[in-house]
N, C-alpha and C positions, 0 to 999 in steps of 0.2 A: 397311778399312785396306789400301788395295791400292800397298805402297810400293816403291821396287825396293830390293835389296839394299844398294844405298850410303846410300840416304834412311835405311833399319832401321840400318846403322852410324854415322849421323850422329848418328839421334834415341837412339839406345841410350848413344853414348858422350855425346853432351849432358847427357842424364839420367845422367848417373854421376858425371859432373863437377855437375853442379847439388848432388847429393846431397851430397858431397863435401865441399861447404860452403868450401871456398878453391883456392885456382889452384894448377895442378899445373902442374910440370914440361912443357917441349916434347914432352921424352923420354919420359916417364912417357904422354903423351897418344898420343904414338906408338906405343909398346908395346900399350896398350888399343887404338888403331885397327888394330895387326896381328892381334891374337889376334881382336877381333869379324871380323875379314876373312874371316879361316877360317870361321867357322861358316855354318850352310846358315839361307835366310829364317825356318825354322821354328823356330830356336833362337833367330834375335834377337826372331823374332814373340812367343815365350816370353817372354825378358828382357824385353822389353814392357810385356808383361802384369805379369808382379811388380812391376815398378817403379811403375805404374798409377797 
């Protein structure tokens, strides 16, 4: 799973909203893609994992 950091913020916030089960807000998706921005590969590698 050798992804670069924006692929890990794609496929993380993908799977949040999948999970989610209905369509969020622009904004709301914005918010989630700032705060996964911050984190280091190893925490989204984490989220990942749990979501699995």
């Amino acid at each position: 799973m050798n992804m670069t950091h924006k692929e890990l913020i794609d496929q993380v916030s993908a799977n949040l909203f999948k999970q989610s089960g209905k369509l969020e807000s622009r904004r709301s998706w914005l918010a989630i893609r700032n705060y996964l921005e911050q984190l280091d590969t190893e925490q989204l590698r984490a989220m990942l994992k749990e979501q699995g």
